[in-house]
C-alpha positions in Angstrom: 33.0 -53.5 73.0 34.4 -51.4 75.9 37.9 -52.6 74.9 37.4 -51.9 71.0 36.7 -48.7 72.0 39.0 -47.9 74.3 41.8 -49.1 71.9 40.4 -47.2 68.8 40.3 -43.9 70.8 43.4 -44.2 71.5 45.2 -44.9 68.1 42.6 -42.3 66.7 43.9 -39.5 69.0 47.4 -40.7 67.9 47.3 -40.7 64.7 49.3 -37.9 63.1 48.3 -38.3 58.9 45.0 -39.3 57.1 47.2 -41.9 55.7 46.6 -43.3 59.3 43.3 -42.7 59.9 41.9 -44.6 56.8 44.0 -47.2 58.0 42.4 -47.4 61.2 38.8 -46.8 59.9 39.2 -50.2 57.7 40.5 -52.1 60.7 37.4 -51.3 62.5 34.7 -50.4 60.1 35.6 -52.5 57.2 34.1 -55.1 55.6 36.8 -57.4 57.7 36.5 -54.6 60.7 36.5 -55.2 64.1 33.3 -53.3 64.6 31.6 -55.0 61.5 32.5 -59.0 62.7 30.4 -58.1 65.7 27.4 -56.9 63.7 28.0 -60.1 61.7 27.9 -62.4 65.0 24.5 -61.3 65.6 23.3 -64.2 64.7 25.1 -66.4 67.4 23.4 -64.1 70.1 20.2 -65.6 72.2 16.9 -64.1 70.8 16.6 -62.2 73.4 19.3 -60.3 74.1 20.1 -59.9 70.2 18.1 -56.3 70.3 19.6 -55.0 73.1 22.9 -56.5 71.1 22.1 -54.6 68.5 22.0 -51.6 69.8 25.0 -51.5 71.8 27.3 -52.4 68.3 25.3 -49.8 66.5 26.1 -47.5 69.1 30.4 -48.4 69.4 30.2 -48.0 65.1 28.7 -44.1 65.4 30.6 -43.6 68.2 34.3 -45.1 66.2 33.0 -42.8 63.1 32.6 -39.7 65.1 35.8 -39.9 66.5 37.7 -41.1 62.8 35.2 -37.8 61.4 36.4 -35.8 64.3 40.3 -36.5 63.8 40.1 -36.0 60.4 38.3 -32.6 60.5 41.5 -31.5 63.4 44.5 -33.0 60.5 42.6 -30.9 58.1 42.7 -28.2 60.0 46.1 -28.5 60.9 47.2 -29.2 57.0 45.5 -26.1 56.2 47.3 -24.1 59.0 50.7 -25.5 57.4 49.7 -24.9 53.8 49.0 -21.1 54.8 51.8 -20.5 56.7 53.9 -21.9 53.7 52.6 -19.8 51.4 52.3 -16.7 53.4 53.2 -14.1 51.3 55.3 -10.5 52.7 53.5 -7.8 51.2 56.3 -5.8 52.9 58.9 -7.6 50.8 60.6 -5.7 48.0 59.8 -8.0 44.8 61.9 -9.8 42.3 63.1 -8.0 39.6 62.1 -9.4 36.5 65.4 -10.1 34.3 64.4 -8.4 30.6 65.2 -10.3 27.2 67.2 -8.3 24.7 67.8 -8.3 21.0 70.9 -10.2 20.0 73.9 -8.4 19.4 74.0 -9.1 15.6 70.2 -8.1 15.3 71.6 -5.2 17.2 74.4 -3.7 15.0 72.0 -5.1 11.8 69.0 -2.3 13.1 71.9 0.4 13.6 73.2 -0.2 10.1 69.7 -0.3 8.5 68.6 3.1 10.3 71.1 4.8 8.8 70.9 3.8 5.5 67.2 4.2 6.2 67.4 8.0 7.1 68.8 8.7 3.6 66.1 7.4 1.9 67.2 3.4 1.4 64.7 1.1 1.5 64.8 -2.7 3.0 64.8 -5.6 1.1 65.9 -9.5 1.7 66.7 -12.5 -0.7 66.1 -15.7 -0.1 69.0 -18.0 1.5 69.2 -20.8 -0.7 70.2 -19.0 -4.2 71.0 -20.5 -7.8 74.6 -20.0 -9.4 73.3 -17.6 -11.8 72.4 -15.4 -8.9 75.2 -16.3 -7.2 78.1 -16.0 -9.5 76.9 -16.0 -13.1 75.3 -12.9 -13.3 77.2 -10.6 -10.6 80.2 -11.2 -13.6 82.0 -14.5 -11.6 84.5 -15.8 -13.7 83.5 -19.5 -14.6 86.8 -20.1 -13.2 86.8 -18.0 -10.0 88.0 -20.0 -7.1 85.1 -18.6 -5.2 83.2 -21.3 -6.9 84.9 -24.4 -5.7 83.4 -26.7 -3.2 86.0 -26.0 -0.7 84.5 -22.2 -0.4 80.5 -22.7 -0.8 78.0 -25.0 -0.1 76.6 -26.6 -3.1 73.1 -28.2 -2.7 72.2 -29.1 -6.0 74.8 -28.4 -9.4 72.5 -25.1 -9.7 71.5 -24.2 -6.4 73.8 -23.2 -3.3 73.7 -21.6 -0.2 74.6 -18.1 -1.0 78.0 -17.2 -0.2 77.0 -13.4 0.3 74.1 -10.8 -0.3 75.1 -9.7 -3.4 72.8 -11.9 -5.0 69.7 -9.5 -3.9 71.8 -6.7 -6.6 70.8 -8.8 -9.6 67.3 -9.4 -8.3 66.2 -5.9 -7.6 67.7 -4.8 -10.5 66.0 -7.6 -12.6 62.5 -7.0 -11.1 63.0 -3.0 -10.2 63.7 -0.2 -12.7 65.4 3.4 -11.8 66.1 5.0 -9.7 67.2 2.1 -6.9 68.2 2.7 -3.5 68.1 -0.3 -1.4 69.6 -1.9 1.7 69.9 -6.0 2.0 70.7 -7.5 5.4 71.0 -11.2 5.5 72.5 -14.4 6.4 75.7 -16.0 4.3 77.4 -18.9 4.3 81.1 -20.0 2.9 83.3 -23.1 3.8 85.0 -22.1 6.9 86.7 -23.9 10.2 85.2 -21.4 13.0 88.2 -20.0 14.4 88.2 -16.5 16.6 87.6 -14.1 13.2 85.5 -17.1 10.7 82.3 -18.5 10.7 80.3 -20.6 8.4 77.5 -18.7 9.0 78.0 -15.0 9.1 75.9 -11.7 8.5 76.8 -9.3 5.8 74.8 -5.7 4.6 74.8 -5.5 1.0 73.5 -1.6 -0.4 72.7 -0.5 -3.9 71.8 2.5 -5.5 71.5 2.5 -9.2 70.4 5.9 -11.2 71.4 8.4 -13.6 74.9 10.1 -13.5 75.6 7.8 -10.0 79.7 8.7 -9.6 82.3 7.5 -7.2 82.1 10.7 -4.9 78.2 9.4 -4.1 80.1 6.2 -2.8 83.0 7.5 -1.2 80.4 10.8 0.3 78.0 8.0 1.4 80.4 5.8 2.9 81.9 8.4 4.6 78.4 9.5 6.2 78.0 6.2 7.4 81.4 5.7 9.1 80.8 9.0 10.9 77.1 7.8 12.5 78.5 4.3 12.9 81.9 4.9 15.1 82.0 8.8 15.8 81.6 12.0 14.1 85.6 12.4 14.4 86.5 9.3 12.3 87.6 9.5 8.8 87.8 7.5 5.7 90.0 5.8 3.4 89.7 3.9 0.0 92.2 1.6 -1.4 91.7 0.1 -5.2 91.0 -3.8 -4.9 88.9 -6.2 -6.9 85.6 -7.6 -7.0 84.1 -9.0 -10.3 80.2 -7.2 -9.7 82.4 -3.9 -9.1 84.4 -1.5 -11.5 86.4 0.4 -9.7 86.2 -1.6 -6.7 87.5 -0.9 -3.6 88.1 -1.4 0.3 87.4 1.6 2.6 89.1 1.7 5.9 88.2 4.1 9.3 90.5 5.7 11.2 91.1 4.4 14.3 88.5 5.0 16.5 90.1 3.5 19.9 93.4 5.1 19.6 94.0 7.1 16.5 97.0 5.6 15.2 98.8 6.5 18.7 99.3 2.7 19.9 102.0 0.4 18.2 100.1 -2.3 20.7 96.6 -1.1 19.6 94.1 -4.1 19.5 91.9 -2.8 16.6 94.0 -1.2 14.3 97.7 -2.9 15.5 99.2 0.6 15.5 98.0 1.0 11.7 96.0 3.9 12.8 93.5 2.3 10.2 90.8 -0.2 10.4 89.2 -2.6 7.3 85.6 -2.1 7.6 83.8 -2.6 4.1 84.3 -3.5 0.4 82.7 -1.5 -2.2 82.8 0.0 -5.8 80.4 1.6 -8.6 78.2 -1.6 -10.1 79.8 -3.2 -13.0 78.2 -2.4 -16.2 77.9 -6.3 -16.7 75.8 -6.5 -14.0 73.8 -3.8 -15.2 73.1 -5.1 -18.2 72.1 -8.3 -16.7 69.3 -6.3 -15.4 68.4 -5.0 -18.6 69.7 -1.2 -17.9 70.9 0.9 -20.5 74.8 1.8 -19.6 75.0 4.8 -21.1 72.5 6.4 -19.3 72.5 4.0 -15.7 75.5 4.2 -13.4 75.3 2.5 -9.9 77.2 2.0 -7.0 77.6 -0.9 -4.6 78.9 -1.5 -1.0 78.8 -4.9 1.1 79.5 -5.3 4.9 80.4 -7.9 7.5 77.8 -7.3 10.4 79.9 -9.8 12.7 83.0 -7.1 11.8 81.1 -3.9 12.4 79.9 -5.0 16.0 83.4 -6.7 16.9 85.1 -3.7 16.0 82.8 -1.3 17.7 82.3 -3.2 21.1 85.2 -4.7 21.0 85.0 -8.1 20.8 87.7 -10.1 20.0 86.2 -13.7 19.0 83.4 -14.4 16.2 82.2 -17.6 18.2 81.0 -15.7 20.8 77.9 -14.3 18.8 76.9 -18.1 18.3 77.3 -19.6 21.4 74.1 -18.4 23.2 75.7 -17.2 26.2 73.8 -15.0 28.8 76.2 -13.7 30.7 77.8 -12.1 27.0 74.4 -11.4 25.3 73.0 -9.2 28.4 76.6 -6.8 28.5 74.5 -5.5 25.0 71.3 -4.5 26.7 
């Protein structure tokens, strides 16, 4: 008994992990322990010393558990004493800086766009994405044979219904379920047949506006344009219109901004490529087919119509030089537009 005890004081006091220590407390104490075969081999003892027997192996088991009890109270200690030291905390320390999320740069340029519009009384309005050829084409005056129509430029889901290949589509359905006077914005996702190159997309943004009311002109298009471009890029920009041709417009037309990097100064400019003007919108006063589409009497309605590239706007006034990059999900290029 003296040597069972003098061995498992010894490993006890030695052992470094609780791992250990259960290990030694079934070699001695269980059910195939050391401790426990001699508390089985009572029975081989003489009557009369089997008390005094007894006792003595009763005594070696307490004194094994109070030593395994003993050892496990000091590696709890000590675990504890490593576990606080590991997470000791500097109250001292300067803390982390918490990086902050930001509004995408399209979502960006979308909100500038729509408070301005907003702060001369346009309101905010959305269509859905998936849109019927009526919508689409039919009624904004598409010619049945307009090559805007062909597979190879929009996205056909059914022979009737189509991913809209702008927002002009929300035109015809304020003026079917509004009446006069209208003054609306439309932000909104489009989608055209397109290999994603540095200036296409598939999926793009565009900024459709219409106001439709009596005695409407062209010099409310060109006058509200021209507000906008000044907000937009500068208060020293100006504006051009060129005649060009869209079937839901009549006149139509393209307005261009000076430039606002270089002014027509720089045959190497990167905006305007020494133009001294940049593309920035299409636009026109609402064709009275359209109009009549909605039901509106021509000879008294007149509206006009504009329709922007978000994608453009912000690319042209931060500079960026590739599309892809707004789709790409990149960190280190979102968090330059904080």
């Amino acid at each position: 008994m003296e040597k069972i005890f003098d061995e498992a004081k010894k490993l006890i006091g030695e052992a470094a992990t609780s791992e250990t220590i259960e290990e030694l407390r079934i070699r001695y104490l269980g059910k195939k322990g050391e401790v426990t075969a001699l508390l089985k081999s009572m029975g081989t003892i003489a009557e009369t010393e089997r008390k005094a027997f007894g006792m003595q192996v009763n005594k070696l088991k307490q004194d094994v558990e109070a030593l395994i009890e003993a050892k496990k109270g000091e590696l709890a200690g000590a675990g504890q004493s490593i576990r606080l030291a590991a997470e000791k905390i500097d109250v001292t320390e300067p803390g982390r800086v918490p990086v902050p999320g930001t509004k995408h740069m399209i979502t960006i340029t979308i909100d500038e766009i729509c408070a301005i519009f907003q702060n001369i009384g346009y309101s905010i309005t959305e269509g859905p994405e998936v849109e019927t050829v009526f919508n689409n084409f039919d009624g904004l005056n598409s010619a049945p044979n307009h090559p805007s129509r062909d597979m190879t430029d929009t996205f056909y889901i059914t022979e009737n219904t189509l991913l809209r290949t702008h927002t002009s589509p929300v035109q015809l359905r304020t003026l079917l379920s509004e009446k006069p006077p209208i003054k609306v914005l439309s932000p909104g996702r489009c989608f055209r047949v397109d290999t994603p190159d540095a200036t296409h997309s598939p999926m793009f943004h565009q900024v459709e506006g219409l106001l439709v009311d009596e005695g409407v002109t062209m010099a409310d298009l060109k006058g509200t344009l021209d507000l906008f471009a000044k907000r937009m890029f500068g208060d020293k920009v100006k504006t051009k219109f060129r005649p060009h041709f869209f079937p839901f417009t009549e006149p139509s037309a393209e307005m261009d901004v000076s430039c606002f990097l270089c002014d027509g100064t720089n045959p190497s400019c990167r905006v305007c490529r020494g133009s001294g003007w940049i593309e920035v919108l299409g636009c026109g006063m609402v064709h009275p087919n359209v109009l009549k589409v909605g039901g509106l009497d021509t000879d008294v309605y007149t509206g006009l119509a504009f329709g922007m590239g978000v994608e453009r706007i912000a690319m042209l006034k931060h500079g960026i030089d590739d599309i892809r990059l707004f789709y790409e999900n990149d960190v280190r290029f979102i968090g330059q537009f904080y």
